[in-house]
N, C-alpha and C positions, 0 to 999 in steps of 0.2 A: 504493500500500500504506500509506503514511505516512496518508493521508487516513481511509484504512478503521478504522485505529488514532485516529487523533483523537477519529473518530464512535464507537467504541467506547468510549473514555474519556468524552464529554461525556454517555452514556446516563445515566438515571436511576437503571437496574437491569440486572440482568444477567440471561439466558435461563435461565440453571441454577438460580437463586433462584427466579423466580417458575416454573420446570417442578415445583417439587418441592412447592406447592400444590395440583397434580394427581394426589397421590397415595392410592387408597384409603385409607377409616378405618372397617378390618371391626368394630371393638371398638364396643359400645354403652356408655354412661359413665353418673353418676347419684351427683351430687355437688355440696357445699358450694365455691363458689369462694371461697378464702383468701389468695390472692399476688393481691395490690391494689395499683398502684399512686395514690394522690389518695385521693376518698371518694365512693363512690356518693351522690348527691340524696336526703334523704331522701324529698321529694315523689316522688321515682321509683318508684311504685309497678304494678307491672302484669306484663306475660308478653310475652316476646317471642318467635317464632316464626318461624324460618329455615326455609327447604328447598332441599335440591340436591342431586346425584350424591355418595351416598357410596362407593359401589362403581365404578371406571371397569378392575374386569375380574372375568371371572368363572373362578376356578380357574385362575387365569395369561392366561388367552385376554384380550387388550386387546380392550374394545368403542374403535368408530373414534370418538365424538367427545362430549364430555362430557355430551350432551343426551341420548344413550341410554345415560346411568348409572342406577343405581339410586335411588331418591330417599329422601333421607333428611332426618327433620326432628328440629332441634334446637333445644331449648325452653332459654331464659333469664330465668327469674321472678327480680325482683326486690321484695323487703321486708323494709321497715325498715332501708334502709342497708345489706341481704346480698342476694348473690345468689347462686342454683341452677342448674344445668346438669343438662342429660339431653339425650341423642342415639338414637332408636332407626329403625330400617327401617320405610319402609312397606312391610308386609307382602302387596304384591298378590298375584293368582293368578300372574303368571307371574315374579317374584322368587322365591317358594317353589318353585314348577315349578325353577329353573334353579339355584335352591341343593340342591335333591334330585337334578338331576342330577349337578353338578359342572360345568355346560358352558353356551355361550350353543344357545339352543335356537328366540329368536327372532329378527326382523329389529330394527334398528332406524331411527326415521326419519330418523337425521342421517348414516345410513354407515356399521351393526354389519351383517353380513351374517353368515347361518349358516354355519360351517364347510363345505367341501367345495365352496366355486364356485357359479357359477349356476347350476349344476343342482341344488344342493341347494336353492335358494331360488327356484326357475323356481317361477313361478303363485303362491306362498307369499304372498298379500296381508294377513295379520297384521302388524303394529307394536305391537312388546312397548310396553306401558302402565307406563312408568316412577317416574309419580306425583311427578315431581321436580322440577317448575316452579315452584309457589307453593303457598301454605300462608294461608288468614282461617278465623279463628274466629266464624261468624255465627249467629243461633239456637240458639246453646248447644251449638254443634258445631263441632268442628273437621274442617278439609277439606285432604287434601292432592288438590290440582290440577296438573292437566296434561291442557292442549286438546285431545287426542286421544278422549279418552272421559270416562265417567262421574268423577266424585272418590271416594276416597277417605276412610270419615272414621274419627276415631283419638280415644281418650280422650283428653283435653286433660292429667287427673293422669299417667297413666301412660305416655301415647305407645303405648297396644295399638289396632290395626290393630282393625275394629270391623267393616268390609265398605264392599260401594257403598252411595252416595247419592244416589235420586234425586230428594227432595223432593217424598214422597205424590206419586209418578206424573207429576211434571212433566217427568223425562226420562227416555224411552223407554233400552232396554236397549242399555248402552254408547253413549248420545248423547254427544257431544263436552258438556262443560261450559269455557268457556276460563280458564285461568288466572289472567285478567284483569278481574278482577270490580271496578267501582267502586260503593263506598258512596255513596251522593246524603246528604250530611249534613241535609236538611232539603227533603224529595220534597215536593212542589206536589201531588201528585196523592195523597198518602195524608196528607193535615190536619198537615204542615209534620214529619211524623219522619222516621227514618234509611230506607233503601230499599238493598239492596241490588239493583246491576242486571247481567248477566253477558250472556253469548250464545252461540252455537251454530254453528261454520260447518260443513259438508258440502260440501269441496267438489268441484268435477268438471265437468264442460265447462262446466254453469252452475252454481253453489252454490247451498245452501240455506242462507241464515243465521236462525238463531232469534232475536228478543233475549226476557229476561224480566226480570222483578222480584219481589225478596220483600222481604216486609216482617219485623220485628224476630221475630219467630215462626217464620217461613220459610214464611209462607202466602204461593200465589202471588197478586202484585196484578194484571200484566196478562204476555200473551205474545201476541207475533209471530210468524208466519213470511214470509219474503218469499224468492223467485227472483230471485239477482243474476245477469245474464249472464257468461259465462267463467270462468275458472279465478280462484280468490280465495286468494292468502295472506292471511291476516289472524289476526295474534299480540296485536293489542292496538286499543282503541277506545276513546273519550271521552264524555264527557256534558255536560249541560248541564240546565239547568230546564228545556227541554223539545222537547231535541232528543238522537240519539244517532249520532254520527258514525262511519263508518270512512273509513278509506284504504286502496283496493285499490289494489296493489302490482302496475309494470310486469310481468309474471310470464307465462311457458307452464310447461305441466308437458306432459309425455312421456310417458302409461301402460306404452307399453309397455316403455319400456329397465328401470320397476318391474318390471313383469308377468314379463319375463323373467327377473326375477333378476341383469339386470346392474348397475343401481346399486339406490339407498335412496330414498328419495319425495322426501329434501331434492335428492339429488344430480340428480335428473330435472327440477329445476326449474330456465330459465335465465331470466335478468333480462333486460329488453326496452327499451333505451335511448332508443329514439326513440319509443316508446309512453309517452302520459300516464299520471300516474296520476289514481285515481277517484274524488273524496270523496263516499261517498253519506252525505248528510245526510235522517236520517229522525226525525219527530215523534215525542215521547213517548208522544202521546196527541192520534191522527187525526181531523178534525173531518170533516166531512159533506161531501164534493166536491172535499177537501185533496189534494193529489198524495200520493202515498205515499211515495216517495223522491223526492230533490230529487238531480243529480247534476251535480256538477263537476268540469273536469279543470284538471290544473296539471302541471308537470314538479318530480316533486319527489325523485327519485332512490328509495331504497328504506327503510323504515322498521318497527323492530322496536315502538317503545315511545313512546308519548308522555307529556307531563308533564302538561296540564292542557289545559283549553278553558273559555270562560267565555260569553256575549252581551251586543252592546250594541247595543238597537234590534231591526232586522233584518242586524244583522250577529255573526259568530262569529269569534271569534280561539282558534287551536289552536300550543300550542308542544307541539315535537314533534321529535324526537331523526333526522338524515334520512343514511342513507350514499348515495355516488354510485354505490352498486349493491348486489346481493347477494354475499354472501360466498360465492361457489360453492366446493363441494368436492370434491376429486379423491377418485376411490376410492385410491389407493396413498399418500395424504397420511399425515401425525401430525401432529395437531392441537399438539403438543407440542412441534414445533418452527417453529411459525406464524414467520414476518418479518414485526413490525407495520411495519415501514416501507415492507414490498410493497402493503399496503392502504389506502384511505383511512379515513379518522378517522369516527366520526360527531360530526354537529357539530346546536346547538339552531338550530332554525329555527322563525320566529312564522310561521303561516298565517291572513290573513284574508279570510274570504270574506263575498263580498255577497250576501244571497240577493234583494233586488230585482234587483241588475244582473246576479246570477249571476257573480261575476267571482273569480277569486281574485288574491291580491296574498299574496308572500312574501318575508321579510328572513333574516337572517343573527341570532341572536343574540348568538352564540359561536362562534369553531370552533376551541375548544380540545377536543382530544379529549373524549370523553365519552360514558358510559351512565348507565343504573338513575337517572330523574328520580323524584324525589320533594317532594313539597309539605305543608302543612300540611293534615293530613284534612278539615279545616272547611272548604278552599276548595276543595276538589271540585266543578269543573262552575261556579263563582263566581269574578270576579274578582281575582286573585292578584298579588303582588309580590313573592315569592323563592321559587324552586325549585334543589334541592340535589340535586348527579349525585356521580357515584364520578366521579373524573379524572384523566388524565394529570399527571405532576408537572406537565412542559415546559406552554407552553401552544401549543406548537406542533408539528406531529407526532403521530404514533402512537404510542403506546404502551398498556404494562396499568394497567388504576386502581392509583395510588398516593395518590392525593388523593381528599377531598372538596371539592366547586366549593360558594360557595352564591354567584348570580346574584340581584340587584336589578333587577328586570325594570322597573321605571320610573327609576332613576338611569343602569343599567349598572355601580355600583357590582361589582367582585368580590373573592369574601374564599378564600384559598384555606388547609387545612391537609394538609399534606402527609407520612408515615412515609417516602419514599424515602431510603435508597435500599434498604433492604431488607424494608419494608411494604409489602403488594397488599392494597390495598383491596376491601369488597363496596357491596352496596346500603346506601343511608342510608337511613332511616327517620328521620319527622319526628313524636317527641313533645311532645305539646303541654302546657305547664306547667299545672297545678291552675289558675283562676281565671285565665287569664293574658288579658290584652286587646290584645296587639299580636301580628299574624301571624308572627312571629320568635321569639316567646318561648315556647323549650322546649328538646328537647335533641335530637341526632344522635345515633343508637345506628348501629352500625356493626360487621361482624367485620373485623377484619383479620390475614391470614397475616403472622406474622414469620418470613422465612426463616431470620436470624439463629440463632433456639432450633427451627425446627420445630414450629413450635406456632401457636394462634390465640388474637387478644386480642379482647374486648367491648369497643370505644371509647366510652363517652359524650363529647359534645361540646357548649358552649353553642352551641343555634342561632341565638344572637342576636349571638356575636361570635366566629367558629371561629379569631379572631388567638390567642384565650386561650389555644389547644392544649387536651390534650385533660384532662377535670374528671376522668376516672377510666378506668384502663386494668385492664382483668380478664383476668388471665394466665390462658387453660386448660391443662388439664396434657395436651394433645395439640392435633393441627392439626384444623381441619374444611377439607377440601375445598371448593374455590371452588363457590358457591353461586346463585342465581337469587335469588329473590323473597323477603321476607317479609312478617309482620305481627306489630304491638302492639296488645295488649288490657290495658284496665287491672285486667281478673281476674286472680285472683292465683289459681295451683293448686296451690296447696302450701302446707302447714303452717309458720310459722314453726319452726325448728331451738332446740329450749331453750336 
């Protein structure tokens, strides 16, 4: 018992602190932020764009796990040294459906079931489309995503819900568009500009994955389709000048225990230990007699997110965030009272693969807990030397981000800043300074829940020295709900305030 009391004391945080960042935030806001701590950059100019569950129940009824909340995106414009706030819903069809009812009315994919049992949810193959994953602003649009179906997209001044997006007809009605979209800052294949490149999985005994690309207009430049054998999770995938990598995931899924209504489509999938996993490596752009996919296996445990991928030669180096399984979930669980210390940590692993000898080789780069990698947007798919995750205080163990990690991937150098013990960190985002010439020079924007006030702060940090602590903390005058993905555009949508 003495022992269970030590380990309680040496924690970082406490369960009831960070349980109460999972709390809906039905209010929509739309405001001058005024309680500053430091001084916003003046250079800091641009819009920042969160998105995640703001709703986690509906009418009292708890949905089971924060991925089938409702999604909501929350805009942070800064200029001239002030910054704005606004929070609104994305308005899909089935949020209004189940705000007119009062009630959850759909399944969700991580564990919501309809009220009344497997019989109310027997055959019911629908997955309410949440819109809560991620959030870029591309071709003068903004997009709220989530890989289930089509995006979302929303006036960038107002945050009004606007309808689906499918890109002049590039994606059929409700195709999956994934969350995970990487900008190519400088595509080989469209006279050296920006490229947006996404994908498409469908999957099912064998999947269907699309990949495509648009260029700064949102015209499409090229699309694939390919037939990958067996069932595919895949939440995220990498690029290169002229390659586009996945990792499918040891995985079976179970139709029927869905089909019947006994669990949820995450809950149907079990992770497959002694089964490799897959990297199919395929060309940007297929020459005459090329193989189409190129595939390799490796043991690489289970993987949500990766940070980057670059080439040297004929070879690819992929770091990439890896757990020693899936996080299975029990139907009768509360995600709410998770024990990070019953699971393991995900930790950065470099993957490199040879595509003469076909071989793959993989190290350890960290395993200090860690998610949500992010890197300098200019080294997208090119050779990189610091990527920055949300992190455990400890560097050892599991627990919830409390920290920013930023990782020197050619020293090992690491720089850590930490709000523990009553900060829970989100995704960092890497801004990059006006004119700046060294891959470090800019800033970390970051939200972090203080459970101390109930509330959420806008961290800026220098990303070139995170020992400084942080250059300006922006008190909001309510919490936002732990969050997924974002994005920075240096648009600004909004009128300077006289």
């Amino acid at each position: 018992m003495q022992n269970l009391k030590n380990q309680e004391l040496q924690k970082s945080y406490t369960l009831e602190d960070w349980q109460k960042g999972y709390e809906s935030l039905p209010q929509e806001y739309d405001y001058w932020i005024d309680e500053i701590e430091g001084q916003i950059p003046l250079e800091l100019q641009g819009t920042l764009f969160r998105n995640g569950p703001g709703l986690l129940e509906i009418n009292g009824q708890r949905i089971h796990h924060p991925i089938d909340g409702d999604g909501m995106i929350s805009r942070i414009i800064f200029n001239q040294g002030r910054a704005h706030f606004r929070n609104r819903f994305v308005q899909t069809d089935d949020y209004l459906a189940e705000q007119k009812a009062g009630k959850i009315l759909y399944r969700g994919a991580f564990g919501t079931q309809k009220p009344g049992g497997w019989l109310a949810n027997l055959f019911d193959l629908k997955i309410k489309n949440t819109a809560n994953t991620s959030v870029i602003y591309w071709a003068e649009k903004l997009l709220a995503l989530w890989e289930g179906e089509d995006p979302y997209r929303l006036d960038p001044y107002t945050l009004e819900t606007l309808g689906r997006e499918n890109f002049h007809g590039l994606l059929s009605e409700r195709q999956p568009f994934s969350a995970h979209p990487r900008i190519d800052p400088s595509s080989y294949q469209d006279g050296g500009a920006p490229c947006l490149v996404n994908f498409s999985s469908n999957p099912g005994l064998s999947t269907k994955l699309s990949v495509f690309e648009l260029n700064q207009i949102g015209k499409v430049l090229k699309k694939y389709d390919y037939t990958i054998p067996g069932f595919c999770f895949i939440h995220d995938f990498v690029i290169t000048p002229n390659y586009y990598i996945f990792f499918q995931n040891p995985v079976t899924f179970n139709p029927l225990l869905f089909t019947l209504g006994i669990s949820s489509a995450a809950e149907s999938i079990k992770f497959q230990p002694n089964k490799p996993t897959r990297i199919l490596v395929i060309p940007r752009t297929p020459q005459e007699g090329q193989q189409n996919i190129q595939v390799l296996e490796t043991q690489a445990g289970f993987i949500f997110h990766h940070a980057n991928a670059f080439e040297v030669g004929s070879e690819i180096f992929i770091d990439t965030i890896c757990y020693e399984n899936f996080p299975e979930l029990e139907p009768a669980s509360d995600f709410r009272q998770v024990d990070f210390e019953q699971f393991p940590p995900g930790n950065i692993w470099r993957f490199h693969l040879n595509l003469d000898s076909q071989t793959v080789q993989k190290k350890l780069i960290t395993n200090h807990s860690c998610e949500f990698p992010s890197v300098n947007p200019g080294k997208v798919g090119r050779y990189y030397r610091y990527v920055y995750v949300a992190a455990a205080h400890a560097e050892t163990g599991h627990a919830p981000g409390q920290a920013i990690l930023k990782l020197d991937l050619e020293t090992g150098a690491k720089q850590l800043w930490s709000d523990a013990p009553r900060g829970f960190v989100g995704e960092p985002i890497f801004v990059p300074r006006p004119g700046a010439e060294q891959e470090d020079d800019g800033w970390i924007l970051t939200l972090v829940y203080d459970a101390a006030h109930h509330r959420s702060d806008v961290v800026i940090l220098d990303a070139s020295d995170l020992t400084k602590g942080a250059i300006a903390r922006l008190h909001l005058k309510h919490h936002i709900p732990y969050g997924f993905h974002g994005h920075f555009t240096s648009q600004v949508f909004c009128p300077i305030d006289p």
